[in-house]
C-alpha positions as CSV (number, residue, x, y, z in Angstrom):
1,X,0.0,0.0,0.0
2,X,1.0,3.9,-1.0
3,X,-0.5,6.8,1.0
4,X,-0.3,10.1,1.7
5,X,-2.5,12.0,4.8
6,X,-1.8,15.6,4.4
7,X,-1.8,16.8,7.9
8,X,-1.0,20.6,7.0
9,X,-1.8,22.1,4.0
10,X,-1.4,25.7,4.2
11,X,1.2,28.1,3.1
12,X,3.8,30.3,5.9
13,X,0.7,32.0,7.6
14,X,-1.7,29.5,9.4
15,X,-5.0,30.8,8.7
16,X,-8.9,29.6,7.9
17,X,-8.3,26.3,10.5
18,X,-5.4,25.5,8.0
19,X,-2.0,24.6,9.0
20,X,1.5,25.1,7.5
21,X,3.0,22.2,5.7
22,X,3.5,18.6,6.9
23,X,2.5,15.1,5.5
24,X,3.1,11.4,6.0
25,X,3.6,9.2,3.7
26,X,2.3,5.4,4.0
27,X,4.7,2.3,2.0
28,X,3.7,-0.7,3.6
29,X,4.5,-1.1,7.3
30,X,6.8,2.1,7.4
31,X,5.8,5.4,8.2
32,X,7.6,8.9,6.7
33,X,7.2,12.3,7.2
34,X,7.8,15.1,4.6
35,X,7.8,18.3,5.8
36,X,6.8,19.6,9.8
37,X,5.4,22.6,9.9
38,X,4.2,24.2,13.3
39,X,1.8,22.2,14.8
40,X,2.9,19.2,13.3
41,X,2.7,17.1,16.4
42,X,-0.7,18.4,17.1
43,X,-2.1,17.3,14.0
44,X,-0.5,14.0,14.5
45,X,-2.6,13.5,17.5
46,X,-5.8,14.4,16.0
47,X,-5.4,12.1,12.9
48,X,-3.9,9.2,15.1
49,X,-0.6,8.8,13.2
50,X,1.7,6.8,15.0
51,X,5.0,8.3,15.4
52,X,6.8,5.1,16.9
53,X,6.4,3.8,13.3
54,X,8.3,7.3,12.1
55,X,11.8,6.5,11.7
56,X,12.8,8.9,8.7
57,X,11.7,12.9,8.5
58,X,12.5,14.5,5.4
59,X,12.6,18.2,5.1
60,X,12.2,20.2,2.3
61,X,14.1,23.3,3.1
62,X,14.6,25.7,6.0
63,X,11.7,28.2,5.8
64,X,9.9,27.9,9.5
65,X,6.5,26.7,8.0
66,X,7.9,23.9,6.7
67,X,10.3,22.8,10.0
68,X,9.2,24.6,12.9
69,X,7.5,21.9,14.7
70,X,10.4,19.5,14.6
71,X,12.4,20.0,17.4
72,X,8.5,19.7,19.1
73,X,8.1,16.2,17.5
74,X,11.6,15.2,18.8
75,X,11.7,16.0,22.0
76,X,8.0,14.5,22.5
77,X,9.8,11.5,21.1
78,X,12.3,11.1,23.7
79,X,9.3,12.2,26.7
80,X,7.4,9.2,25.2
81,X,10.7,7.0,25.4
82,X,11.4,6.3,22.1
83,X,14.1,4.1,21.8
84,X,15.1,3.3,17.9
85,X,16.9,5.8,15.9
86,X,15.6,8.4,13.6
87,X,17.1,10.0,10.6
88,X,16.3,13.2,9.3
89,X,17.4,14.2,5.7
90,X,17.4,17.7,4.9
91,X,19.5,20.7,3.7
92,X,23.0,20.6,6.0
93,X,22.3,23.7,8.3
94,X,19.6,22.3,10.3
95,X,21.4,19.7,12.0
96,X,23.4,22.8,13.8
97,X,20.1,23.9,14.1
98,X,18.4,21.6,15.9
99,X,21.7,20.5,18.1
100,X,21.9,24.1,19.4
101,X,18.0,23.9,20.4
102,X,18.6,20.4,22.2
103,X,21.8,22.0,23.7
104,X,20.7,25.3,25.3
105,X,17.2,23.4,26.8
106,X,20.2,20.8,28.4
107,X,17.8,17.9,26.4
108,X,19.4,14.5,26.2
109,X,17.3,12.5,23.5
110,X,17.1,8.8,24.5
111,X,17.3,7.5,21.4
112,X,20.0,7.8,18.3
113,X,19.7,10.9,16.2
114,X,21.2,10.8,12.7
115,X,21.4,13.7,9.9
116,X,21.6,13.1,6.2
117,X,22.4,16.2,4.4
118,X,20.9,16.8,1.1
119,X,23.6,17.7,-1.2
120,X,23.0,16.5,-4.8
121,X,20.1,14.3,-6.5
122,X,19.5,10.5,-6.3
123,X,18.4,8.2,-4.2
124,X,19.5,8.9,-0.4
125,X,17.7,5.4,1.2
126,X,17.4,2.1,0.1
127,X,15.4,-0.4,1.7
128,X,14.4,-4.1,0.2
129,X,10.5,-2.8,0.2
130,X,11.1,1.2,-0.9
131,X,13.4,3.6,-2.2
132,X,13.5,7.5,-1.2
133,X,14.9,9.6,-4.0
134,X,15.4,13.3,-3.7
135,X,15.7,15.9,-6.4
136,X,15.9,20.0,-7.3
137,X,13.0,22.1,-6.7
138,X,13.5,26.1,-7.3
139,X,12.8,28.6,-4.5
140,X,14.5,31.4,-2.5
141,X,16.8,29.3,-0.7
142,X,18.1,25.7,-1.0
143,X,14.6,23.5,-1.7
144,X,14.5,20.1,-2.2
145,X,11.4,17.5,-3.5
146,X,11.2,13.8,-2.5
147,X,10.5,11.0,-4.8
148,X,9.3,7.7,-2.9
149,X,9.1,4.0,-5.0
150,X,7.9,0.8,-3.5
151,X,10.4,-1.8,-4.7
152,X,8.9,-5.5,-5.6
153,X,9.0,-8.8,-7.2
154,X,8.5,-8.1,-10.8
155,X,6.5,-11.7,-11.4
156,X,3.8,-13.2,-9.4
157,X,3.8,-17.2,-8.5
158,X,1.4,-19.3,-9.7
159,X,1.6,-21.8,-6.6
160,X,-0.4,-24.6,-9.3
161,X,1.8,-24.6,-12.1
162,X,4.8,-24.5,-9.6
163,X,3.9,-27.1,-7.8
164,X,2.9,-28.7,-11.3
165,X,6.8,-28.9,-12.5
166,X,7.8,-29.6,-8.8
167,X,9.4,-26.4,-7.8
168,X,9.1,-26.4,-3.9
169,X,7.8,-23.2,-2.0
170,X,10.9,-22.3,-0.4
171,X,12.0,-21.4,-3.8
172,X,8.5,-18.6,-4.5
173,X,10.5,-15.7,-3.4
174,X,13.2,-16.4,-6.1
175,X,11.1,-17.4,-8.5
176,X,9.4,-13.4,-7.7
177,X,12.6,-11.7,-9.0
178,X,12.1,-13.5,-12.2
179,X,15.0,-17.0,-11.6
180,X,14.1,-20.1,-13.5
181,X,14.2,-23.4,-11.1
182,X,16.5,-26.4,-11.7
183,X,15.5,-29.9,-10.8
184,X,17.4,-32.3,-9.2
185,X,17.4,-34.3,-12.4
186,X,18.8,-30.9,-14.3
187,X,15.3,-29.7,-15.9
188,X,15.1,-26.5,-16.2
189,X,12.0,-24.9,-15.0
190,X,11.4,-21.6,-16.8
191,X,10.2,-19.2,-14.9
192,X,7.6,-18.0,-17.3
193,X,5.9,-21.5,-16.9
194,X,5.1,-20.6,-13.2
195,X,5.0,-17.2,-13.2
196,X,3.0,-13.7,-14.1
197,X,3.6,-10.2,-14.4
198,X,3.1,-8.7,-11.2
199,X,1.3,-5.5,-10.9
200,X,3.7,-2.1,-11.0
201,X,5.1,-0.7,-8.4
202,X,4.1,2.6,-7.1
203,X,5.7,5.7,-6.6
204,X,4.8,9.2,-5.3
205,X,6.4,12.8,-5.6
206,X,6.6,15.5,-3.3
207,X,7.2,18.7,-5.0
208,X,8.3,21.3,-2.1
209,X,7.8,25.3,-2.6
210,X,9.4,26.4,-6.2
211,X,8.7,28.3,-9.1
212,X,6.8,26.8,-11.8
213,X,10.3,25.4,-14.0
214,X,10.1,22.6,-16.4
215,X,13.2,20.7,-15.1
216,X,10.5,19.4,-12.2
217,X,8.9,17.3,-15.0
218,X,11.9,15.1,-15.3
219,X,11.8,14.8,-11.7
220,X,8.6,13.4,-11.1
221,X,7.8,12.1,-14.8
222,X,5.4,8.8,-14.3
223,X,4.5,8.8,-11.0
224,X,1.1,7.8,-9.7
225,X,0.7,10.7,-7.4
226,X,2.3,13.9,-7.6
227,X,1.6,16.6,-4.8
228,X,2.4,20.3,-5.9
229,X,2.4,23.6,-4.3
230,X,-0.3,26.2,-5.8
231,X,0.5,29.4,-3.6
232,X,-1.4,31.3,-5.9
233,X,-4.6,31.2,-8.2
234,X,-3.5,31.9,-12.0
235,X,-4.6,35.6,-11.9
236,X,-1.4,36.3,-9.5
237,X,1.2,34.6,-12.2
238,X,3.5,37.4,-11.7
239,X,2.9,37.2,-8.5
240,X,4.1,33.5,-8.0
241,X,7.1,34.2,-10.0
242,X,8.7,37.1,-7.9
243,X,7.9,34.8,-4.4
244,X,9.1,31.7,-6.1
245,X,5.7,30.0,-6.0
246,X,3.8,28.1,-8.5
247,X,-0.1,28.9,-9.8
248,X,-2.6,26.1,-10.0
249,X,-2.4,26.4,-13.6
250,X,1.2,25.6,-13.3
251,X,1.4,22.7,-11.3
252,X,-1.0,21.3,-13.7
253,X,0.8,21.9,-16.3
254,X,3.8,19.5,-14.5
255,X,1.4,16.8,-13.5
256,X,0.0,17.1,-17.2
257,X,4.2,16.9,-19.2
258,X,5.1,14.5,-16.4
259,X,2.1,12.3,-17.3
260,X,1.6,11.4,-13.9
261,X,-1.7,9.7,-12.5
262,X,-2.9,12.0,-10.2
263,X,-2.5,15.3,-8.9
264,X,-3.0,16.6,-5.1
265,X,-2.1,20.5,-4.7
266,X,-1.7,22.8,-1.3
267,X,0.3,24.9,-0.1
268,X,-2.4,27.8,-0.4
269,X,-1.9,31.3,0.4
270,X,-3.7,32.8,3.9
271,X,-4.7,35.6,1.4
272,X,-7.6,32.9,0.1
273,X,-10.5,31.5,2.7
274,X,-12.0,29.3,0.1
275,X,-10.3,27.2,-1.9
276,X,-12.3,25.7,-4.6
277,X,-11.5,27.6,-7.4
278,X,-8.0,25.7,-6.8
279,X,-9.3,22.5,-7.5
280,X,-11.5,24.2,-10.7
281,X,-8.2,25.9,-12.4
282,X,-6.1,22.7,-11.9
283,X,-9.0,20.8,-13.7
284,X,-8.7,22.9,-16.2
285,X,-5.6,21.6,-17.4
286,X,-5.5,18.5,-15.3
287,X,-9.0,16.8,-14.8
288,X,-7.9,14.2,-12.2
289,X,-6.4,17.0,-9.7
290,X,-7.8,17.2,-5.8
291,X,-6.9,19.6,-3.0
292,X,-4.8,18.1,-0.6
293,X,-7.0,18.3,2.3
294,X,-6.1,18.0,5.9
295,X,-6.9,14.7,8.0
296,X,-7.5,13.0,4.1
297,X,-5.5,10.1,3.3
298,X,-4.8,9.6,-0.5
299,X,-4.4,6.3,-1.7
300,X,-2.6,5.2,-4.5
């Protein structure tokens, strides 16, 4: 399973019940979270996430509405007696950051605390189930966008036919990643005799604050869920340019070059109360396009 819950989905002001940025993502039995704006924690309470299951925080870059809340969620961590480590990858400066907040409060977290600076695309963890990619995203400062991939078998068993040409089940899992079988009497088993296609593995993109540039498309090209900031409705283009934020009409226009599945938008300016006319420009250009809602989980 892929998911995303948006648990803040505003832009620097909180404003109209709406927070500033923070999600978890959802791969299977592992928990991540992208972004932790003020009130992060909060929010995690009220939508029941479980932050023992959190053992990797990704931030996106080091405006406050997108990290303030994480030496909150930290700390709670350690009050709560977390005990496994947690690693946080993000621009370099925040690990001084967050040392000198743990260091002037004389805090002593009980568990192991490891940084991984973001310093150049690619993929920056690599687990047998997932992958975690970062990549380039264009704002005032140093901004980064995550791109996360479940990794599986390519071929699905058919445990009748396998058991048909006498491959044994302690040999499925090999058989998953596409090997053929010998026999003890040297037959060779093909593996497409046994086997299907498996479905596709999915994959979801975070694209952080940045102008609207069409190097992004690369970036998140395929995917089956692509969130995107729309700071701004299209009538404030100029606007979104000078602030280094994107329009709806904009991040449409990525999800529709990238060709990905689906497109979820926030980030919304304080400046709008209602936010409709978001989801009605985005359709415009990209008909599948939600609002990334607080407390809603999107599945893929």
């Amino acid at each position: 399973m892929l998911a995303v819950t948006i648990l803040g989905n505003n832009s620097a002001l909180p404003a109209f019940d709406r927070h500033p940025t923070a999600q978890v993502v959802t791969m299977e039995d592992q928990i991540f979270l992208v972004d932790c704006g003020e009130g992060t924690q909060m929010q995690m309470a009220k939508y029941k996430i479980r932050r023992s299951k959190i053992n990797h925080i990704f931030i996106s870059h080091l405006h406050g509405d997108h990290y303030f809340g994480l030496i909150g969620v930290l700390t709670s961590m350690g009050l709560l007696g977390r005990s496994q480590e947690m690693n946080i990858y993000s621009p370099p400066v925040l690990q001084d950051i967050i040392e000198l907040q743990l260091k002037v409060a004389d805090i002593q977290l009980p568990y192991p605390l490891h940084f991984h600076p973001l310093t150049k695309e690619g993929v920056i963890v690599r687990e047998p189930k997932f992958e975690v990619s970062c990549f380039p995203v264009y704002h005032r400062i140093e901004c980064w966008g995550f791109r996360f991939r479940e990794i599986r078998p390519f071929r699905r068993v058919n445990p009748d036919k396998a058991r048909h040409y006498g491959v044994p089940s302690a040999f499925f899992d090999r058989l998953k990643w596409g090997e053929s079988y010998l026999t003890k009497d040297g037959q060779l088993v093909e593996n497409g005799w046994v086997t299907e296609p498996a479905a596709r593995a999915k994959s979801y993109a975070y694209a952080a604050d940045t102008l609207f540039d069409p190097r992004i498309i690369d970036s998140v090209k395929g995917v089956d869920l692509l969130y995107h900031e729309t700071t701004y409705l299209k009538d404030l283009t100029e606007q979104a340019g000078k602030r280094f934020h994107s329009t709806t009409a904009q991040a449409a226009t990525v999800a529709e070059q990238a060709g990905v599945q689906r497109l979820i938008i926030g980030h919304f300016s304080s400046k709008y109360e209602k936010l409709l006319a978001f989801e009605l420009e985005a359709r415009e250009i990209f008909p599948n396009t939600d609002l990334a809602l607080e407390g809603v989980t999107y599945r893929v």
